[in-house]
N, C-alpha and C positions, 0 to 999 in steps of 0.2 A: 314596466307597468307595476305601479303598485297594490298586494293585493291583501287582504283582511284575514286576520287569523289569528287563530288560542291558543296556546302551545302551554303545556304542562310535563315537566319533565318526571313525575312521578311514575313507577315500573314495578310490579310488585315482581320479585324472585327473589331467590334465596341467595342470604347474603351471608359474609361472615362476620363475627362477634365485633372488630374494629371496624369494618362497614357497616356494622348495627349503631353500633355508641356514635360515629360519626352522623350517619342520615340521623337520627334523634336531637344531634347538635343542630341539626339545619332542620330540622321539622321546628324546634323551638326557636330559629331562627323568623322563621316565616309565621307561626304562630306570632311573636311579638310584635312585630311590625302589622301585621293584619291586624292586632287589636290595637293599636294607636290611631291607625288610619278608618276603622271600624267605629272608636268609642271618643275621637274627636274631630271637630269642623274642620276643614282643612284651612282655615284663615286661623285655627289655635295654634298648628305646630310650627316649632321656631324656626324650621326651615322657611315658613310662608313667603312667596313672593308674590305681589298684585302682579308685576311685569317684569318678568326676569331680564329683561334689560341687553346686561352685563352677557349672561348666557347665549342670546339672540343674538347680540352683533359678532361675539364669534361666530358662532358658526356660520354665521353670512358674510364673514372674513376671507372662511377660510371655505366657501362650498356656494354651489348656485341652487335654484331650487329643482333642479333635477339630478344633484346630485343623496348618494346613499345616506344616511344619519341615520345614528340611532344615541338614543337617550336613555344611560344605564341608572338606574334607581328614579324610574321620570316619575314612579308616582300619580300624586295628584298637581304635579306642576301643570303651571301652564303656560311652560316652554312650548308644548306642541298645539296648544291653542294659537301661540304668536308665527312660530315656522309655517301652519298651515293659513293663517295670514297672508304669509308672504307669498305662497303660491309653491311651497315644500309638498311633493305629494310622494318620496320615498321615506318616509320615516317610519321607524320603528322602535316601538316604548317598551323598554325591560324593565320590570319589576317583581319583586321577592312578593308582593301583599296583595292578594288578589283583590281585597275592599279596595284598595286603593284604585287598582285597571277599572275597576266595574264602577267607581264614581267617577273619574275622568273620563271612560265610555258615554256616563250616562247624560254629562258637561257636554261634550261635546253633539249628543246627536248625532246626525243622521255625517258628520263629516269624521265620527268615527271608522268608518268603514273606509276611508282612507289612508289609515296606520294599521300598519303591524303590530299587533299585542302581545309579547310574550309574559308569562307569568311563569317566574322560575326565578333562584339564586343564581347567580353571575357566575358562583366560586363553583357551581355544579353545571355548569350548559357547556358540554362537550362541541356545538359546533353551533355558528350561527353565521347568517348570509354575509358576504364582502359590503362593508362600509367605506368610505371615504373620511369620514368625520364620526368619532366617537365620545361623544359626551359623558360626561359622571361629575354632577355637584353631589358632593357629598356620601358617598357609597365607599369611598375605598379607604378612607380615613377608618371606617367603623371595622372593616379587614384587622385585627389583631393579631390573629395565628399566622404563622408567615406560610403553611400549606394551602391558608385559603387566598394571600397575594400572591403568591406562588400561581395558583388557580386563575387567577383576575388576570395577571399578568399573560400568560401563556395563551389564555382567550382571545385576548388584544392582541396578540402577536397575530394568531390566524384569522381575525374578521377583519383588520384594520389595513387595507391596500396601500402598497407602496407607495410615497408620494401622499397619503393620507392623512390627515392631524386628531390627535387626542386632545382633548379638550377638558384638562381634571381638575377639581375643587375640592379641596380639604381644607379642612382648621389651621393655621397658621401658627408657628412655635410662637408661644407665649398667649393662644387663643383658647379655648375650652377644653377642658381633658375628659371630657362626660357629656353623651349628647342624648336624650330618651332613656335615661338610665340604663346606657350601656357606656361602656371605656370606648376610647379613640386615640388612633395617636394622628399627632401633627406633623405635619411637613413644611420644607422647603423644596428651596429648588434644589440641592444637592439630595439631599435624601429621597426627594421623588423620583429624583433622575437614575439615583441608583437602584430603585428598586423596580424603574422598569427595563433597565439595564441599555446594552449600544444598540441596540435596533433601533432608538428611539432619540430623535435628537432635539432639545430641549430650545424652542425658537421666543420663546418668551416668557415671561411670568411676572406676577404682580399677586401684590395685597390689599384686600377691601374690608370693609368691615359692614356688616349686617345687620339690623337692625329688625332683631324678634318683636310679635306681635305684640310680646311684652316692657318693650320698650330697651332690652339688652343689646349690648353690642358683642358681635363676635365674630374675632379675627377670621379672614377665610385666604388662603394660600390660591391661586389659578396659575397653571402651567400649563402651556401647549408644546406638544411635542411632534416634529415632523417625523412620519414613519419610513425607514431609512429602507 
C-alpha cells in the first residue's frame, strides 16, 4: 500500500571541518536548483517535456502498475502525472529542490497523496525503500565528483531489487557539456556501464535527441540495466 510522505534529510550535530565544506557544497547544491525551478515556468527549462513518452514506455516495459518506482530528479516532470494515469500507485519522487516537489504537489492535487515525496540529494540519502524500477533522466550526468557517483551508485546497489531495471538518461558524447550553468559529463554505453560496475547488466541502450523549449537539440544517451 502506498503511503504519503516528506522526508528531509537535514540533522543539525556537530561535524567536522571536511563534513562542514562538504554539506555547504550540497546546501549550494540544493540552493541552485530550488532557484531555477522557483524563478522559472516549468514549460522554460530545457529539460521540459509535455509527455515524457520515451520515459513512460519503459517503465511499463519493464514493471506493472503494482509494481515499486521511483523517479530520481522527478522534479516537475510529469512522468508521475502519466504512471498515475496508468493506474501506478507505488511511486516515489526524489528530488534535491524542494520548489520544485511543492509545484508538482500542487499539479497534481488531491492524487498527490498517492506518491511518495522525498526531498533530499540522491548523493546524500543513506537508505531508501526496495524498488523494482529506478528511474533518472538526467540527474547523474550533473554527478562530476566521482565521491558523489560513487554515492549514486552505492544507493542503487541497496534500493534496486534483484531482478530489478535502472532506467538512466544522460547527454550523449558529442551532446551538451553545460546544462543550467553547471558542467556534466556524457556517457555511453561503455562508460555508464562502468561506472555502475558488474552488479549491473546493461540490457539495452539508445540515443535520442530533445528538443528544448527553445527550439535546441540535445543528444540524450538511455541505458537500462538489469539488476544482477
Amino acid at each position: 500500500m502506498c503511503r504519503s510522505s516528506l522526508i528531509s534529510t537535514d540533522r543539525n550535530f556537530a561535524i567536522s571541518p571536511f563534513q562542514f565544506f562538504y554539506k555547504l557544497i550540497m546546501t549550494d547544491r540544493k540552493t541552485h536548483w530550488d532557484s531555477i525551478h522557483a524563478n522559472k515556468l516549468n514549460t522554460e527549462v530545457s529539460w521540459y517535456q509535455a509527455e515524457p513518452k520515451r520515459s513512460i514506455e519503459l517503465i511499463f516495459e519493464f514493471s506493472t502498475p503494482d509494481s515499486r518506482v521511483i523517479d530520481v530528479g522527478g522534479g516537475q516532470s510529469f512522468l508521475v502525472d502519466g504512471l498515475l494515469d496508468l493506474g501506478y500507485r507505488n511511486l516515489t519522487v526524489l528530488d534535491v529542490a524542494q520548489s520544485a516537489v511543492d509545484a508538482t504537489r500542487s499539479r497534481l492535487g488531491e492524487r498527490a497523496d498517492l506518491v511518495r515525496w522525498i526531498v533530499a540529494d540522491v548523493t546524500q540519502v543513506a537508505h531508501l525503500d526496495p524498488v523494482e524500477v529506478w528511474h533518472d533522466r538526467a540527474v547523474f550526468h550533473f554527478l562530476t565528483e566521482e565521491a558523489d557517483r560513487r554515492n549514486y551508485v552505492n544507493l542503487l546497489k541497496r534500493s534496486l531489487l534483484p531482478g530489478g531495471h535502472a532506467i538512466i538518461g544522460t547527454f550523449a558524447i558529442g551532446g551538451p557539456l553545460r546544462c543550467s550553468g553547471l558542467e556534466i559529463r556524457q556517457y555511453d554505453a561503455l562508460t555508464l556501464s562502468a561506472e555502475l560496475g558488474e552488479q549491473f547488466r546493461l540490457t539495452d541502450s539508445f540515443e535520442e535527441d530533445h528538443q528544448t523549449p527553445t527550439g535546441k537539440t540535445q543528444r540524450f544517451f538511455f541505458a537500462i540495466f538489469s539488476r544482477m
